[in-house]
OpenMM code with the backbone's topology and positions (N, CA, C; nanometers):
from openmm import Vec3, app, unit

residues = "UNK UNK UNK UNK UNK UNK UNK UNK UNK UNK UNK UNK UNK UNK UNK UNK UNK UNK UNK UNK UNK UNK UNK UNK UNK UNK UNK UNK UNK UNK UNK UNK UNK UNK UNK UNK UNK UNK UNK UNK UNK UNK UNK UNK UNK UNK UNK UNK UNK UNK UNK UNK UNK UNK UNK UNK UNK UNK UNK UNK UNK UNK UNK UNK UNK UNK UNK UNK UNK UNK UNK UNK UNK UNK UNK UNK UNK UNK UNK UNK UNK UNK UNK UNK UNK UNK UNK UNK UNK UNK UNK UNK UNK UNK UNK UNK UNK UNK UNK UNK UNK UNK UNK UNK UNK UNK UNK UNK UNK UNK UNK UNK UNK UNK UNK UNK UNK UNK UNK UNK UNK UNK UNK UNK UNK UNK UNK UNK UNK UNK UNK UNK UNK UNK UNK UNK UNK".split()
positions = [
    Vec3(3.9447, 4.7720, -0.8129),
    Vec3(4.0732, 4.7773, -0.8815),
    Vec3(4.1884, 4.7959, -0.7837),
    Vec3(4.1647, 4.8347, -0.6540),
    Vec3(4.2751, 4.8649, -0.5844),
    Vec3(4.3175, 4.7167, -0.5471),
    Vec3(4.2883, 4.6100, -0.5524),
    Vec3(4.2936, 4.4849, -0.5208),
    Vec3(4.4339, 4.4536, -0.5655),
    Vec3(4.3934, 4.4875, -0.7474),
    Vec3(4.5021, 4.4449, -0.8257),
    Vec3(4.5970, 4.5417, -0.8522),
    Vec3(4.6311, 4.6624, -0.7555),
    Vec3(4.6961, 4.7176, -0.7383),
    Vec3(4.7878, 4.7285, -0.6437),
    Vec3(4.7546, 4.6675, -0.5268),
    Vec3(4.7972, 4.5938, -0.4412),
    Vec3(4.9155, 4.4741, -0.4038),
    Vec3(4.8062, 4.3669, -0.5224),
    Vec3(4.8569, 4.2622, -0.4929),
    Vec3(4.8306, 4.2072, -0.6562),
    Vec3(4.8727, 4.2497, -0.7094),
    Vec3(4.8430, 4.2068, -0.9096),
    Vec3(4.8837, 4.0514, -0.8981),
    Vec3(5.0078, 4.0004, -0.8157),
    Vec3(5.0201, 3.8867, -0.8307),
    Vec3(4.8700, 3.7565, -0.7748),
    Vec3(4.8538, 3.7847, -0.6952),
    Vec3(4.7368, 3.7166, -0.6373),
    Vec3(4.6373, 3.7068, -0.6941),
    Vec3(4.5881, 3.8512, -0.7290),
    Vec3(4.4651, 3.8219, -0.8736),
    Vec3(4.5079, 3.7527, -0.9676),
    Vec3(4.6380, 3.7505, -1.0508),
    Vec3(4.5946, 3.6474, -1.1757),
    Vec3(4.6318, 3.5329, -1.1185),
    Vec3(4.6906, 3.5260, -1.0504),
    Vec3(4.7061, 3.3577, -0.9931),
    Vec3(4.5836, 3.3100, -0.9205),
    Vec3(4.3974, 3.4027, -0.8920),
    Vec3(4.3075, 3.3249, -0.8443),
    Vec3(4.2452, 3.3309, -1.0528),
    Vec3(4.2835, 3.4542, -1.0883),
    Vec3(4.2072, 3.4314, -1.2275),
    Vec3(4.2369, 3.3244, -1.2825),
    Vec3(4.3718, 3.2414, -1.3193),
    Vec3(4.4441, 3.1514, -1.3514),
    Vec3(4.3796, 3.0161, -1.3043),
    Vec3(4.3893, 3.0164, -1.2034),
    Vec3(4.3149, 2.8796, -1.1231),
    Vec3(4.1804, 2.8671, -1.1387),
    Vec3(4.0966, 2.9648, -1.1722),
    Vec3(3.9428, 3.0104, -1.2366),
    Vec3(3.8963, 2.9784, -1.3646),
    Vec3(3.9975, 2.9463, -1.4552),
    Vec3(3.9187, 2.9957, -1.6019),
    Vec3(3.9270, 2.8835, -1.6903),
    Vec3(3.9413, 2.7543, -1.5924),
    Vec3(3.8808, 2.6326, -1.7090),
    Vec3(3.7704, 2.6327, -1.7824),
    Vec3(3.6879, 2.6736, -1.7120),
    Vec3(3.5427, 2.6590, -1.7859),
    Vec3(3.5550, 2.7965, -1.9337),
    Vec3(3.6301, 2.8708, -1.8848),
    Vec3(3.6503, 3.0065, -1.9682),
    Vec3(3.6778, 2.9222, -2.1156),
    Vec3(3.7672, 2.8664, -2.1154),
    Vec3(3.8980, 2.8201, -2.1728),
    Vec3(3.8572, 2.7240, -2.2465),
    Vec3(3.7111, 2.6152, -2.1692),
    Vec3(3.6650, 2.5145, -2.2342),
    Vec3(3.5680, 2.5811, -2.3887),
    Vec3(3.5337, 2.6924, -2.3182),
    Vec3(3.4442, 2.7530, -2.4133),
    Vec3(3.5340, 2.7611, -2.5238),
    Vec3(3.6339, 2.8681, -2.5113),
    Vec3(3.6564, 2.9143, -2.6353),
    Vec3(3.7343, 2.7630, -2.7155),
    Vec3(3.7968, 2.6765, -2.6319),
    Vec3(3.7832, 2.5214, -2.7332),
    Vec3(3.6358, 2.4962, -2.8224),
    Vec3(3.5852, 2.5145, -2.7539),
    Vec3(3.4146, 2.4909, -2.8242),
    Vec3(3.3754, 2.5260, -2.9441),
    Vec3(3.4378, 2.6581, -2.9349),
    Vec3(3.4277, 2.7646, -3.0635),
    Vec3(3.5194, 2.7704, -3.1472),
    Vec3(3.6337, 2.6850, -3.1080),
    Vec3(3.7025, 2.6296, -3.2419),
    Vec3(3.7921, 2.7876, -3.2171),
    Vec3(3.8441, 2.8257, -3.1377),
    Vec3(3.8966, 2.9746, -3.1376),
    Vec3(4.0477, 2.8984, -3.0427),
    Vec3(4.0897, 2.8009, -3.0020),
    Vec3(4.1920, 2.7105, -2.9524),
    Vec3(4.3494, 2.8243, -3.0047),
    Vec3(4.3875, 2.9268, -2.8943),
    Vec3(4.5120, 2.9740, -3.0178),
    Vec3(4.6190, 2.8919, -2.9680),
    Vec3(4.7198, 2.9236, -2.9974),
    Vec3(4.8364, 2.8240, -3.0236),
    Vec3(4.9606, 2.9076, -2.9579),
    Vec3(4.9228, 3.0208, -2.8752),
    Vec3(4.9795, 3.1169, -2.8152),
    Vec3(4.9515, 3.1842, -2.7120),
    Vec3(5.0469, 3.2168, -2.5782),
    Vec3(4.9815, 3.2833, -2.4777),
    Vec3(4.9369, 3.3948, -2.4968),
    Vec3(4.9686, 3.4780, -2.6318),
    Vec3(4.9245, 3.5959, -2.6209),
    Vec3(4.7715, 3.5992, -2.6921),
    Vec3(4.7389, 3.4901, -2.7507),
    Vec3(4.6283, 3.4569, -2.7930),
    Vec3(4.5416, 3.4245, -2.6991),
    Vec3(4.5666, 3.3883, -2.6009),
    Vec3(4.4645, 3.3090, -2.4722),
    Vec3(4.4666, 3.4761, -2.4236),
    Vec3(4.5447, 3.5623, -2.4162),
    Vec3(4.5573, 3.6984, -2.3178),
    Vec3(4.4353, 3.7173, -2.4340),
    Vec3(4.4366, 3.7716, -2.5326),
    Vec3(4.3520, 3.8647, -2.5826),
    Vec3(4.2017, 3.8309, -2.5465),
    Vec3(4.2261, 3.6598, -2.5940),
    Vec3(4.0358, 3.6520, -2.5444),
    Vec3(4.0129, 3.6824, -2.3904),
    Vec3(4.1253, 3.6774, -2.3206),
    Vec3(4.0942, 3.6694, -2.1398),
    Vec3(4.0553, 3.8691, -2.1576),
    Vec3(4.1436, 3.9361, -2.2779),
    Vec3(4.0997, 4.0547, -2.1998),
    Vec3(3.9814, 4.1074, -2.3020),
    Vec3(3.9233, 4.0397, -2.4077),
    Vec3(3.8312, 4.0412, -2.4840),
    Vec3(3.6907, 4.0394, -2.3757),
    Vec3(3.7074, 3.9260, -2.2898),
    Vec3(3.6166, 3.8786, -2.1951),
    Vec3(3.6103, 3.9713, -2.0802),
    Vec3(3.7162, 4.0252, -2.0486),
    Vec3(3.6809, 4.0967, -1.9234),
    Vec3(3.6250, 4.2095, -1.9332),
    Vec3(3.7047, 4.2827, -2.1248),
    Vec3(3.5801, 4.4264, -2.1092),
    Vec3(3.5111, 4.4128, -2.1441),
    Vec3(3.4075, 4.2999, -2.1731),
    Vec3(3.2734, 4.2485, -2.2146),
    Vec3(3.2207, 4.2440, -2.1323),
    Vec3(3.2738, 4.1872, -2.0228),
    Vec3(3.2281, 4.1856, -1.8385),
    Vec3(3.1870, 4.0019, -1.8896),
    Vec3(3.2057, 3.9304, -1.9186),
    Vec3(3.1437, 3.8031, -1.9665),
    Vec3(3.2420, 3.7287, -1.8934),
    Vec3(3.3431, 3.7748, -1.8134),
    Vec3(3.4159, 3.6832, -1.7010),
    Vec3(3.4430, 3.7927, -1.5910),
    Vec3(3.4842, 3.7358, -1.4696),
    Vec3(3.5186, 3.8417, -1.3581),
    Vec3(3.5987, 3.8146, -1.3553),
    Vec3(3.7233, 3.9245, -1.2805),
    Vec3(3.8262, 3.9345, -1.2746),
    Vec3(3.8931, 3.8317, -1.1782),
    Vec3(3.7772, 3.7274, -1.1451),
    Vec3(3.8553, 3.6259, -1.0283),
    Vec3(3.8418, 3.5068, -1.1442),
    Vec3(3.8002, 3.5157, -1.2898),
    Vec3(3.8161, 3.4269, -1.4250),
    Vec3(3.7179, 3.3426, -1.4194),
    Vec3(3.5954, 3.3570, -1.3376),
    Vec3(3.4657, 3.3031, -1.3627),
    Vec3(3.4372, 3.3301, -1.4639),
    Vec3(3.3548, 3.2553, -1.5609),
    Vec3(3.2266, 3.2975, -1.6489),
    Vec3(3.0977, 3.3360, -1.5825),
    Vec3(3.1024, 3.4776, -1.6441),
    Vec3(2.9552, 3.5358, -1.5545),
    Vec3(2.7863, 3.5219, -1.6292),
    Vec3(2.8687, 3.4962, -1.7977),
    Vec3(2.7527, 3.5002, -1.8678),
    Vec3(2.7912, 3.4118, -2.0113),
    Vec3(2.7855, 3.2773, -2.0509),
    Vec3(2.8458, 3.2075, -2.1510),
    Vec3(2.8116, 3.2447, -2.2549),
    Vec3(2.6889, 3.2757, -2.2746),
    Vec3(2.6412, 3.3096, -2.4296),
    Vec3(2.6460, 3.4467, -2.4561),
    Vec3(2.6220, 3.5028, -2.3386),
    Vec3(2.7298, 3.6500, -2.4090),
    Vec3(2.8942, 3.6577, -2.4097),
    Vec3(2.9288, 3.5419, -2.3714),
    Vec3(3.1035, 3.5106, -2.4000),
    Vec3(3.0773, 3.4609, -2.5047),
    Vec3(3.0585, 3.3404, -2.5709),
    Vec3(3.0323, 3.3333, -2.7026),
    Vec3(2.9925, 3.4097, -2.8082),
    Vec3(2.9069, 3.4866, -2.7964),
    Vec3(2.8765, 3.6052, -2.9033),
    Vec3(3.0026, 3.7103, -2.9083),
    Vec3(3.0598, 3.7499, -2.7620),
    Vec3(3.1410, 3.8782, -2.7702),
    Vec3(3.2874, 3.7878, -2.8668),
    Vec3(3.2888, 3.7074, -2.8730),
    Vec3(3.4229, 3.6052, -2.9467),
    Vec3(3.3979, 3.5560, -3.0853),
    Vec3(3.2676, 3.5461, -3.1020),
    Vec3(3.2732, 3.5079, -3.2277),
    Vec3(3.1387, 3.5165, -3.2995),
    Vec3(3.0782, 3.5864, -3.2282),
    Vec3(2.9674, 3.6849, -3.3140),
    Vec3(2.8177, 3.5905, -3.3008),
    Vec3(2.8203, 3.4411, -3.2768),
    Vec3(2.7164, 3.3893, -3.2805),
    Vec3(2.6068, 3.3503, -3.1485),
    Vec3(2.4835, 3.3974, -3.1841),
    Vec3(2.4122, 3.4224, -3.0524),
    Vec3(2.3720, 3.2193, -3.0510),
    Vec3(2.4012, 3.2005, -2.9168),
    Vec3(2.3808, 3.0140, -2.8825),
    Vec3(2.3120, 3.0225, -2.7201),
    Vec3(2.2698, 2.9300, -2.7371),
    Vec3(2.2068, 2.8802, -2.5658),
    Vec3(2.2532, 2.8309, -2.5071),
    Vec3(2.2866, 2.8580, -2.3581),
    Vec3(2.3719, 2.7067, -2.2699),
    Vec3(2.3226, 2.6797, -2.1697),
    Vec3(2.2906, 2.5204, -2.1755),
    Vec3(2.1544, 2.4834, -2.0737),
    Vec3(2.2837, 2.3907, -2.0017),
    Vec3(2.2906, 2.4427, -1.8728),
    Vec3(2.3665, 2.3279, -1.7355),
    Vec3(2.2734, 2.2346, -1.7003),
    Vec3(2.3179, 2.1176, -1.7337),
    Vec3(2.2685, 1.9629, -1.6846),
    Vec3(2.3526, 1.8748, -1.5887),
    Vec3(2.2716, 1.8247, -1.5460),
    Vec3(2.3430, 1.7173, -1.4169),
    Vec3(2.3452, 1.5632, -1.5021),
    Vec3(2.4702, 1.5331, -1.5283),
    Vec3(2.4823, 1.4054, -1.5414),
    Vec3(2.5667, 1.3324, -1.4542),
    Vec3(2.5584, 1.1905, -1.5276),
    Vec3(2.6534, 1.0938, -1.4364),
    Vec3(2.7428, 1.0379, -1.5501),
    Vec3(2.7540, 1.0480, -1.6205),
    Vec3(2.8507, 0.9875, -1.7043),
    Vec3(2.8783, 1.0265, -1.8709),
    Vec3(2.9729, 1.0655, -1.9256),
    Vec3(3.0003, 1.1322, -1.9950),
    Vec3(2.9582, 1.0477, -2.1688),
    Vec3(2.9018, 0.9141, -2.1494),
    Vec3(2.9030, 0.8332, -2.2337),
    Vec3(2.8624, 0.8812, -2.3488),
    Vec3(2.7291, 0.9634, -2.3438),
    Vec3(2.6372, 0.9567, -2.4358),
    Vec3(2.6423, 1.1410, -2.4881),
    Vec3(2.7634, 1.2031, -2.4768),
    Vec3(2.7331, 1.3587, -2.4642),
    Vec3(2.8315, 1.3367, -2.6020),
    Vec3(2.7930, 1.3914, -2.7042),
    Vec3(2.8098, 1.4759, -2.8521),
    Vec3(2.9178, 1.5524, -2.8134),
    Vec3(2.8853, 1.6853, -2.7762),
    Vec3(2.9303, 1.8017, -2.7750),
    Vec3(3.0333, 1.8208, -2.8885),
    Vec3(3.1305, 1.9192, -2.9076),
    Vec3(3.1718, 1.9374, -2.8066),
    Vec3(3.1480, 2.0089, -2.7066),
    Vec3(3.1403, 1.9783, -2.5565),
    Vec3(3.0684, 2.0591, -2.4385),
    Vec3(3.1694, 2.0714, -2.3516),
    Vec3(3.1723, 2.1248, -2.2393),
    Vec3(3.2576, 2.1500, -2.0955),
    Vec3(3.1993, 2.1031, -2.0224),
    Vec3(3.2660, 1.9886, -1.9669),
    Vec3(3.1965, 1.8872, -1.8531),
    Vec3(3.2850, 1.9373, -1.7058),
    Vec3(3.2109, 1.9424, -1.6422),
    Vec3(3.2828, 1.9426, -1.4944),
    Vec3(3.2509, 1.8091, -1.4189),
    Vec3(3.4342, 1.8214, -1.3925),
    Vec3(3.4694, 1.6926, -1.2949),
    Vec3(3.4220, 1.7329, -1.1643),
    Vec3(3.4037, 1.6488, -1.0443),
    Vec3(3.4701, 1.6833, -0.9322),
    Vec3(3.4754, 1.5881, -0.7972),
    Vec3(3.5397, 1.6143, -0.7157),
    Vec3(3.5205, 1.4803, -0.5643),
    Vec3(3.4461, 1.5762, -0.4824),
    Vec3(3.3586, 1.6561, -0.5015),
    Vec3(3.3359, 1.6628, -0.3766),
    Vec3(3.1309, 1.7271, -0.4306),
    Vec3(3.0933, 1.5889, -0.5090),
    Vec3(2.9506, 1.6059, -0.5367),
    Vec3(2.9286, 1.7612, -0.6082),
    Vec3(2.9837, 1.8111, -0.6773),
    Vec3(3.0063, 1.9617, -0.7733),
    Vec3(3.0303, 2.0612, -0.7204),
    Vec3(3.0461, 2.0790, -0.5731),
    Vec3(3.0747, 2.2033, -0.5277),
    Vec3(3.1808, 2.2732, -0.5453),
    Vec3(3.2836, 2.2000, -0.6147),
    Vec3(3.3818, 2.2198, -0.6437),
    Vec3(3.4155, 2.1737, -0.7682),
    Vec3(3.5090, 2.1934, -0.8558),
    Vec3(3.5797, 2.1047, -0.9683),
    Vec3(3.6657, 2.1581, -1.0815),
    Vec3(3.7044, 2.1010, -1.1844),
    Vec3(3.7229, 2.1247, -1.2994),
    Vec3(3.6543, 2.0807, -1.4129),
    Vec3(3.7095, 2.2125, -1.4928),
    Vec3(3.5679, 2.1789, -1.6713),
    Vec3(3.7145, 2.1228, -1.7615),
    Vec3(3.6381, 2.0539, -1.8452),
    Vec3(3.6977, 1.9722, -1.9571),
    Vec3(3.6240, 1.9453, -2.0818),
    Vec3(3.6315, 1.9603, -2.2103),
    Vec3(3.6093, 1.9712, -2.2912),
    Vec3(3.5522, 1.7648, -2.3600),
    Vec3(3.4400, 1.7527, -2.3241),
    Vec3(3.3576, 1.5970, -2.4180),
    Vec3(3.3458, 1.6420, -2.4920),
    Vec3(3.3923, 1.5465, -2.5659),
    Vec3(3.3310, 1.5093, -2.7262),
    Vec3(3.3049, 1.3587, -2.7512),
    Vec3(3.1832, 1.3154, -2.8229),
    Vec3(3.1623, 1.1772, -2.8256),
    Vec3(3.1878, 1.0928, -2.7336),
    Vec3(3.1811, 1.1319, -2.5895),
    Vec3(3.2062, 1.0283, -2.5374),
    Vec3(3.3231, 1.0143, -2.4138),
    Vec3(3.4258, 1.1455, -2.4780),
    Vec3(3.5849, 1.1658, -2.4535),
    Vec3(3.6135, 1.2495, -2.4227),
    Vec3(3.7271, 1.2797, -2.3241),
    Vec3(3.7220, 1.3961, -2.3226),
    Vec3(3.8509, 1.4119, -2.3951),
    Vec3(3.8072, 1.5557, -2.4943),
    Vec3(3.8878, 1.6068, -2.6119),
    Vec3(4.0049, 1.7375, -2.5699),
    Vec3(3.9905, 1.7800, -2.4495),
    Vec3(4.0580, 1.9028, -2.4073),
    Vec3(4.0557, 1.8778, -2.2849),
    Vec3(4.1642, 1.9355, -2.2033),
    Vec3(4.1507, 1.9526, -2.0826),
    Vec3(4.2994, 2.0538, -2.0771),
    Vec3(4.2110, 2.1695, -1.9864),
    Vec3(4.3154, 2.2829, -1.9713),
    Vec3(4.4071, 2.2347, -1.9048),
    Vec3(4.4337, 2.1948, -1.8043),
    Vec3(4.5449, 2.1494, -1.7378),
    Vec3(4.6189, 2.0081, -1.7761),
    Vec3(4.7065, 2.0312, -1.7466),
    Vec3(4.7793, 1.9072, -1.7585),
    Vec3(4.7820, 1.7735, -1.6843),
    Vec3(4.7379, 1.8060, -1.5571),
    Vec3(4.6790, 1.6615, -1.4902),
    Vec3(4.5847, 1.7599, -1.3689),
    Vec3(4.4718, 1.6760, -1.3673),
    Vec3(4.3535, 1.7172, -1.2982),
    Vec3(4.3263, 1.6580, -1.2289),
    Vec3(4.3370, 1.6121, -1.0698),
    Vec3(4.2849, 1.5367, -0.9845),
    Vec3(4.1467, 1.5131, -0.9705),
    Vec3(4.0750, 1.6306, -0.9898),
    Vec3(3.8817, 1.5793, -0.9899),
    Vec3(3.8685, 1.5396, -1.1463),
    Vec3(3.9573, 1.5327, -1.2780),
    Vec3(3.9521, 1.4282, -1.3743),
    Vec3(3.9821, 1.2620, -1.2973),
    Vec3(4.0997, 1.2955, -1.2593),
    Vec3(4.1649, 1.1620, -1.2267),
    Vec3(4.0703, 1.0841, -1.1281),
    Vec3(4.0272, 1.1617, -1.0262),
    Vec3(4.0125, 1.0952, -0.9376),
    Vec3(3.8280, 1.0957, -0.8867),
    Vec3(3.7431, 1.2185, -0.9104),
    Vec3(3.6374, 1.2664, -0.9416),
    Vec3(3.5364, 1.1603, -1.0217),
    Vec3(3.4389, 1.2927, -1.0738),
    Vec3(3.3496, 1.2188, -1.1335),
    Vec3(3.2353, 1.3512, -1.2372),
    Vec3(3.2212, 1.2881, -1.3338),
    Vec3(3.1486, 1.3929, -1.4318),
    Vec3(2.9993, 1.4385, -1.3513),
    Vec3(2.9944, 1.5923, -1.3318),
    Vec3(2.8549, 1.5988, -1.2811),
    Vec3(2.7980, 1.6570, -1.3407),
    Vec3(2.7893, 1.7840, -1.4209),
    Vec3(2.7382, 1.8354, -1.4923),
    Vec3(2.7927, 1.8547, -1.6280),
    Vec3(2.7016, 1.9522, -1.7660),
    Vec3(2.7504, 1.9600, -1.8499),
    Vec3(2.6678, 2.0973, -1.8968),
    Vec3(2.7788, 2.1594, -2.0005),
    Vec3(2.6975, 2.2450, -2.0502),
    Vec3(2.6939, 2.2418, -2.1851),
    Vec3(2.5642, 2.2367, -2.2573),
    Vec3(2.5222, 2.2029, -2.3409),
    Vec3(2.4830, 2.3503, -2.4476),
    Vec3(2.5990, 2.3580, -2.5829),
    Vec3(2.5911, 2.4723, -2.6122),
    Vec3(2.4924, 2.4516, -2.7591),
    Vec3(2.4306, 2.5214, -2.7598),
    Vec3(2.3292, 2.5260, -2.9242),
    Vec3(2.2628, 2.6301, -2.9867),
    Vec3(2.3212, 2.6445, -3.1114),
    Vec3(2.2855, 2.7861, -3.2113),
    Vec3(2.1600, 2.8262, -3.1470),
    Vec3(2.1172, 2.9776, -3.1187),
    Vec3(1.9620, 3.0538, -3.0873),
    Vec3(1.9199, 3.0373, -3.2363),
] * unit.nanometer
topology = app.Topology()
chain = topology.addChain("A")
for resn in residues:
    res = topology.addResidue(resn, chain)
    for name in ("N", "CA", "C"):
        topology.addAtom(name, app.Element.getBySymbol(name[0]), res)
């Protein structure tokens, strides 16, 4: 904690740059608010759950899903190549540099239905590598 006592600005600006995949989820769950103070509550819903770290990773998805909306689900990470054939809705990660890096975005049928940011270079320019595939326990 002395980190963000320190330097509070720096932590939410790495949490900030962190929490697509966060963000894709709660699209998933149909929990989408329409307000920043709505995105704050689930960000701090999540953190005293411990189900994200304070650098806005997801540490644990299906206990982020349950702590948000009560339902216990599975999430199996797959390696694909192309977003054609994915249902979801799921959080696909883009990226250029073979997944070591990227951004998550929200497929559906085919499309992608969400995307936290407003323009995404490993969308634009990247390539779909994985997916996470969410389904009722």
């Amino acid at each position: 904690m002395k980190r963000i006592t320190n330097c509070p600005q720096t932590v939410i600006q790495e949490f900030n740059n962190n929490t697509c995949l966060f963000m894709c989820y709660i699209y998933c769950c149909g929990l989408l608010p329409d307000t920043l103070e709505g995105w704050l509550d689930y960000y701090s819903r999540a953190l005293k759950a411990k189900c994200i770290g304070e650098d806005g990773f997801v540490l644990d998805a299906e206990k982020l899903i349950f702590c948000l909306t009560g339902r216990k689900v599975s999430v199996t990470k797959k390696a694909i190549q192309s977003i054609e054939e994915i249902t979801g809705p799921y959080p696909v990660m883009y990226s250029m540099n073979g997944g070591k890096s990227g951004h998550f975005v929200v497929v559906e049928n085919g499309k992608i239905v969400f995307n936290p940011l407003e323009v995404s270079q490993n969308v634009n320019k990247g390539e779909p590598v994985s997916v996470r595939e969410i389904r009722l326990a």
